[in-house]
C-alpha positions in Angstrom: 60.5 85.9 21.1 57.8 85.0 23.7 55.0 86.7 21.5 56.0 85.0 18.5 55.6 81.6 20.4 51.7 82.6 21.4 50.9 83.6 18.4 51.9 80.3 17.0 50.7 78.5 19.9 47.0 79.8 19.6 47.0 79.6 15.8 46.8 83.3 14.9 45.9 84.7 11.4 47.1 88.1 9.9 50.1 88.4 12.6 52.0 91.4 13.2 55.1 91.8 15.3 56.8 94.7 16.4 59.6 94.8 18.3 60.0 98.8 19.3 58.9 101.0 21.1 57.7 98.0 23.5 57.0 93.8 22.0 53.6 94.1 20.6 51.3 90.7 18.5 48.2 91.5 16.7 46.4 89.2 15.3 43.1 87.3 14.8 41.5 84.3 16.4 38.4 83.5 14.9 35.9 86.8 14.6 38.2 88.1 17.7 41.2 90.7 16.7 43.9 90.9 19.7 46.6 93.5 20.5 49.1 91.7 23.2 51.6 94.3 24.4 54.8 93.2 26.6 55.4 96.3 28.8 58.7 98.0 28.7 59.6 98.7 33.1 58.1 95.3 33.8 59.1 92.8 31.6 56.5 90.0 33.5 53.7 92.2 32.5 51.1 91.8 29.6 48.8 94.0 28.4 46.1 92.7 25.9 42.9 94.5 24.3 40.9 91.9 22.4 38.6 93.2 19.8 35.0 91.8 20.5 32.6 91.2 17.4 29.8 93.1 18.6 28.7 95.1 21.8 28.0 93.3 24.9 25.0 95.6 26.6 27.0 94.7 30.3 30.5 94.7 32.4 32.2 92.0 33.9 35.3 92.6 35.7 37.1 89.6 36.9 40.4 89.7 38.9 42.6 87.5 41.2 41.2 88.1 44.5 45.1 89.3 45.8 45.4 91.6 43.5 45.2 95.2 44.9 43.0 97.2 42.4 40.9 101.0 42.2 36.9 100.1 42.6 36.2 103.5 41.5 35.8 102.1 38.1 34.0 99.4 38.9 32.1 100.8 41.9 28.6 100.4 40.2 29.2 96.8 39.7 27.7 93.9 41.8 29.7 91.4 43.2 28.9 87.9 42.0 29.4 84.3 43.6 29.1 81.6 41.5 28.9 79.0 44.6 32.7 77.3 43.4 33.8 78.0 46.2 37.1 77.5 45.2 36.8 79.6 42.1 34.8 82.4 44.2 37.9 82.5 47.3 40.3 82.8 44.2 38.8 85.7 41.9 36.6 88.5 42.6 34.0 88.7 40.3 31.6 91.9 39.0 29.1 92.4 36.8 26.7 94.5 35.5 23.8 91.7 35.5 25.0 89.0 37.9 22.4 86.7 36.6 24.4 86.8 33.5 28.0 86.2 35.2 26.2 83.3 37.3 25.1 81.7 33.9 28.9 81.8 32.3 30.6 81.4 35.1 29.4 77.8 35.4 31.9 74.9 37.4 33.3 73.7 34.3 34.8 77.7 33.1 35.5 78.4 36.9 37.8 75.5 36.8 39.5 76.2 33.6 40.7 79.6 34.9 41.6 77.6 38.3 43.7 75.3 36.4 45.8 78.0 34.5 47.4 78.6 38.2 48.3 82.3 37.9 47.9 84.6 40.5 48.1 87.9 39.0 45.4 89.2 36.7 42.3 90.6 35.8 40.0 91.6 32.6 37.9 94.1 32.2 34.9 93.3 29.7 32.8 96.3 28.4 31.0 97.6 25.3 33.2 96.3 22.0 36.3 95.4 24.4 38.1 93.2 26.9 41.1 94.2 28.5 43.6 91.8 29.9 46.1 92.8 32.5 48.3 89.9 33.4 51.6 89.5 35.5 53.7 86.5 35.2 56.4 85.5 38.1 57.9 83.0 35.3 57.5 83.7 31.3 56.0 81.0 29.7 54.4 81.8 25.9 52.5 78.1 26.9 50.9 79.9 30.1 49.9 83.4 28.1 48.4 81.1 25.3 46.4 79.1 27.9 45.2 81.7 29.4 44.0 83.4 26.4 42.1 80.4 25.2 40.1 80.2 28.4 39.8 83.8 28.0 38.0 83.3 24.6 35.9 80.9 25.8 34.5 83.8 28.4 34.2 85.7 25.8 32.0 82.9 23.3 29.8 82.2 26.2 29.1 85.9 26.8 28.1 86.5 23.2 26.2 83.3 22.8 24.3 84.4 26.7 23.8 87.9 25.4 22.1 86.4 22.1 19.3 84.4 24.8 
């Protein structure tokens, strides 16, 4: 089972797997709790809500820049360039306070989400919550657990920017 494999490969503690209604892992990663869902219709399609350890007072939206997507939630965002310019012709990036995207989003993150070479995602970080949407052409537990460790280290250098 693919989830099994990510939950192993990113060192999870206090695992749960269910298998029905749709493959769901919950588990912990240091102080972050995560709920990865495989969806049912799509089998290439993840689904992940990652428990943050406090509030973060902004948004940051972040999305593959060829993936079609609603701004109505996200109208009041700003868009943000981080002057990668690989990174910034690859993702579409919003935020709340763009000074504090510019500050994350700094060569060294940019290229670690570069490197994970998937096309089809986006997260939504708000409040107590980050939402992962990810589609994967090939299912690889590897490229999932990648991707959520880069993902985590987002998240740490939000926190630690928020605590400035």
């Amino acid at each position: 089972m693919i989830l099994a494999e990510v939950a192993q490969r990113l060192g999870l503690t206090d695992v749960v797997l269910k298998k029905y209604p749709s493959p769901v892992l919950k588990g912990k990663w240091s102080c972050y709790k995560i709920s990865l869902e495989r969806a049912l219709r799509k089998k290439s399609r993840f689904l992940a809500i990652i428990d943050l350890p406090q509030k973060i007072p902004f948004r940051i939206f972040i999305q593959s820049e060829k993936r079609k997507t609603s701004l109505k939630p996200i109208a009041e965002l700003k868009l943000v360039t981080t002057g990668y310019n690989l990174f910034d012709a690859a993702f579409l990036l919003l935020a709340g306070e763009p000074a504090v995207a510019q500050a994350v989003f700094q060569p060294y993150l940019c290229g670690k989400i570069l490197s994970q070479n998937l096309k089809d995602w986006q997260m939504d970080i708000h409040d107590r919550e980050a939402h992962l949407d990810l589609r994967m052409e090939s299912l690889e537990a590897k490229s999932i657990a990648e991707l959520l460790k880069v993902l985590f280290e987002i998240l740490n250098a939000l926190h630690a920017a928020h605590s400035l």
